[in-house]
N, C-alpha and C positions, 0 to 999 in steps of 0.2 A: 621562480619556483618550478620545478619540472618532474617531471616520474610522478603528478599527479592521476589518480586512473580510479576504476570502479564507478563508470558515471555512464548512463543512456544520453546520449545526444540527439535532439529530435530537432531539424532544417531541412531544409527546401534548395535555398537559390546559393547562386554567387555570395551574398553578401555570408551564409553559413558555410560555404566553400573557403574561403577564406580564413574564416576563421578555426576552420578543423587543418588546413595547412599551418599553419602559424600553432595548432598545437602539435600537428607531428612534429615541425623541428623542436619542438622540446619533450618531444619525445614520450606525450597526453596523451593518449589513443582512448576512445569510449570504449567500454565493454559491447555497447551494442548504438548503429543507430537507427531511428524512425523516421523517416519520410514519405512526400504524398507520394501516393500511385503516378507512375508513367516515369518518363526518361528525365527524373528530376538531375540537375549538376550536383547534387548532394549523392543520390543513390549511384551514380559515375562514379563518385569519388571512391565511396564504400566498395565498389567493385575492384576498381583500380588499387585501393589498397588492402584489400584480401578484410574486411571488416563485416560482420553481421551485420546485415540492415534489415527491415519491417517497413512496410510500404502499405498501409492498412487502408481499407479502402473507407473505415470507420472506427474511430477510438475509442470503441467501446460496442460488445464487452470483452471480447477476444481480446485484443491486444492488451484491456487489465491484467487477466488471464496470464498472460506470456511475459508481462514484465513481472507480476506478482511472482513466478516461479525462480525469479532471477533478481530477486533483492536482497539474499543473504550476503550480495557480495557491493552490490551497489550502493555509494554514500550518499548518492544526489544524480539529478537529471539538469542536463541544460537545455536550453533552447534559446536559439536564434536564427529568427525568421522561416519560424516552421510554415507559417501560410492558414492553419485554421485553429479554433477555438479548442483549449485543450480544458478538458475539464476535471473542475474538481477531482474527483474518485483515480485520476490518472496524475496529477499533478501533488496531491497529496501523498502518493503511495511511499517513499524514500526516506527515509529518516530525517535528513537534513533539506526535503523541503527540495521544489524547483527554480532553480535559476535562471535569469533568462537577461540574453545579451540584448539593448534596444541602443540603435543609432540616436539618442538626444538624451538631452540634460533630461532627465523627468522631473517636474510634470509635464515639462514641455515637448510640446511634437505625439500627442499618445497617438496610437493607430497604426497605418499601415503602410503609411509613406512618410516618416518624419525626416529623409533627407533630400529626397527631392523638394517637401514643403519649406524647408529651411533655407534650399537654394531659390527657390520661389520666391521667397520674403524676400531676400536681399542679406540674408546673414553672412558676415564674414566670417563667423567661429561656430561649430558646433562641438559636441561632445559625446560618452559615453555610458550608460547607467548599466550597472549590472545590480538587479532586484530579485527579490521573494515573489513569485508570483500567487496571486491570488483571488478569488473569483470574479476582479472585475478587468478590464482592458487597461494593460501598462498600469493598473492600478496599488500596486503591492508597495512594499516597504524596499527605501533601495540600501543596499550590501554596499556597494562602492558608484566611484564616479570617476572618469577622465574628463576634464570640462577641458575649451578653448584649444581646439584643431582648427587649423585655418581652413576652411573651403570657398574661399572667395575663387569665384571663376573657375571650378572643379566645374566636371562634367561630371553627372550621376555617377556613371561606373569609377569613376575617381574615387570621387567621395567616398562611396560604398567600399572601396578595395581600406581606404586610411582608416575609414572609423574602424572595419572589422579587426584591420590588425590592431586597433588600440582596445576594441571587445575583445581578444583574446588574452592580451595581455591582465587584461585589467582581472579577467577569472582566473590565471594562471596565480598572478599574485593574491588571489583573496579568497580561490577556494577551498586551498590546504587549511586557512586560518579561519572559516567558515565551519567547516568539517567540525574542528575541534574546539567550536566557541569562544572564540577570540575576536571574535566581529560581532557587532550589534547593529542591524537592519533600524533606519530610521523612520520613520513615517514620511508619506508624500506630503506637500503642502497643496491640498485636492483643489483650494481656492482659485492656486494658479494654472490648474491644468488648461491647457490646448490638445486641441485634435485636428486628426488631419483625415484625408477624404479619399479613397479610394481613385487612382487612376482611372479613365476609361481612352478607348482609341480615339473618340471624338475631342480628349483633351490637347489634342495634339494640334488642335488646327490654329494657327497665327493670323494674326490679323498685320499685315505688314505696314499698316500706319499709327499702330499702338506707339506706344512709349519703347523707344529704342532700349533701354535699358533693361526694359522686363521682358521683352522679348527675346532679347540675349540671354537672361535670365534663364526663358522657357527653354532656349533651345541648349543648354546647358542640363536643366530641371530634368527632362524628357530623352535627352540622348541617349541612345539603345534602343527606349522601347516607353510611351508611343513613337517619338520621334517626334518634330515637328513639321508640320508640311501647310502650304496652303494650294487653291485648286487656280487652273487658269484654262483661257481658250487655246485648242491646238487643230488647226486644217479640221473646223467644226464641231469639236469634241471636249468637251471638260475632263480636264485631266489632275489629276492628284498629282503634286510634285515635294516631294522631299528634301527638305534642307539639309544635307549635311556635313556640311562648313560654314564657320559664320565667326564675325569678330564685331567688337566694339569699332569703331574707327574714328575719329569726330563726333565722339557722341550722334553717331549714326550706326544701324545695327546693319552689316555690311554682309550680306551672304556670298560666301567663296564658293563651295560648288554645293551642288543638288541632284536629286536622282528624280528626273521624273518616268510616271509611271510608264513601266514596262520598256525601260530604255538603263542603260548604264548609268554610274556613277561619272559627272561631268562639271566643266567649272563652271560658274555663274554664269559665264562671260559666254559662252558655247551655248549655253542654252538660250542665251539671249538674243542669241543669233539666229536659233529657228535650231536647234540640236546639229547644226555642222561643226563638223573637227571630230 
């Protein structure tokens, strides 16, 4: 479905960056979008494509304000992966209610890293929910669903690029038919919800005689950003060193090169030589 339009878009990162490419080629543009303060990849994009953007430093009451003035023309708001709490009084305002793209089946995975958590577990498949959002976290009624994308052995930024192109899609096909009530939002089944747990940089640190497999896992989970790294001695000094290559190999979790601190990107083998080559 395409030449969909009359919609506020409000994201943040990569994974809404994506998903607003994937509606230019079909040619979706929002009337307006909203993202956080600072040099977000979303307010980039808005620039680069000549698009009104709002970068508020607080969703409320001004920016009510500023969308209220610009609803005669607006059907619906989406969102994915704006970054903070949008509330009621702003999320209600649209006739047809806000939508909002989340990387996982729901109820599962709710929060704020449901695809790194999912490569964490050990999931081979995840999926897409586009829902009605409403006053509680990924708690609303869902619109649609793409289940079973394979992400066995993605790396984050993988993951994150496939589901969004399958978030876009999944709104392209089911917001014309939302619009005009020909979709009926399900209820979540709340019994089975899961949550997931905010990253922090301390989560990055590996234990290098853990379980080969989940550690492959993390450094898969974590690639970009924290990264995974563990610390070791160098001519008297503890130094952070950064993984960033690594395989399965014999069921052994095999690091190919690393960046240790304050030195270039190098192979395993180089560093293991005392940083020569």
């Amino acid at each position: 479905m395409t030449n969909f339009s009359n919609f506020v878009f409000f994201g943040t990162d990569e994974f809404a960056v994506t998903i607003l490419d994937e509606l230019d080629k079909q040619k979706c543009y929002p009337n307006l979008i909203v993202t956080t303060p600072g040099p977000s990849p979303v307010k980039i994009w808005a620039k680069k494509n000549s698009i009104p953007f709002l970068e508020p430093s607080s969703l409320r009451p001004d920016l009510e304000t500023s969308l209220r003035s610009g609803l005669g023309l607006v059907k619906l708001f989406l969102v994915a992966s704006y970054g903070r709490i949008i509330p009621a009084t702003i999320f209600n305002l649209p006739k047809h209610g806000t939508l909002n793209i989340h990387p996982s089946l729901l109820p599962e995975y709710r929060g704020a890293t449901p695809i790194q958590t999912a490569i964490l577990d050990g999931k081979t498949e995840s999926g897409v929910t586009l829902m009605l959002m409403d006053d509680h976290l990924d708690h609303g009624p869902i619109v649609a669903q793409s289940p079973l994308l394979p992400i066995a052995r993605h790396t984050f930024p993988a993951a994150r690029y496939a589901l969004a192109q399958v978030g876009a899609k999944l709104f392209l096909d089911n917001a014309p038919l939302w619009v005009v009530h020909k979709l009926e939002a399900r209820p979540q089944d709340h019994k089975l919800a899961t949550y997931t747990q905010k990253i922090k940089k301390e989560d990055g640190l590996i234990d290098l005689t853990a379980d080969p497999q989940f550690n492959y896992r993390k450094f898969l989970a974590y690639n970009g950003w924290p990264g995974v790294y563990f610390f070791t001695e160098h001519n008297g000094k503890k130094i952070r060193v950064i993984i960033t290559g690594a395989r399965i190999i014999d069921n052994k979790f095999a690091i190919e090169r690393v960046k240790p601190e304050g030195k270039k990107d190098m192979s395993y083998a180089d560093f293991q030589r005392g940083f020569k080559g």
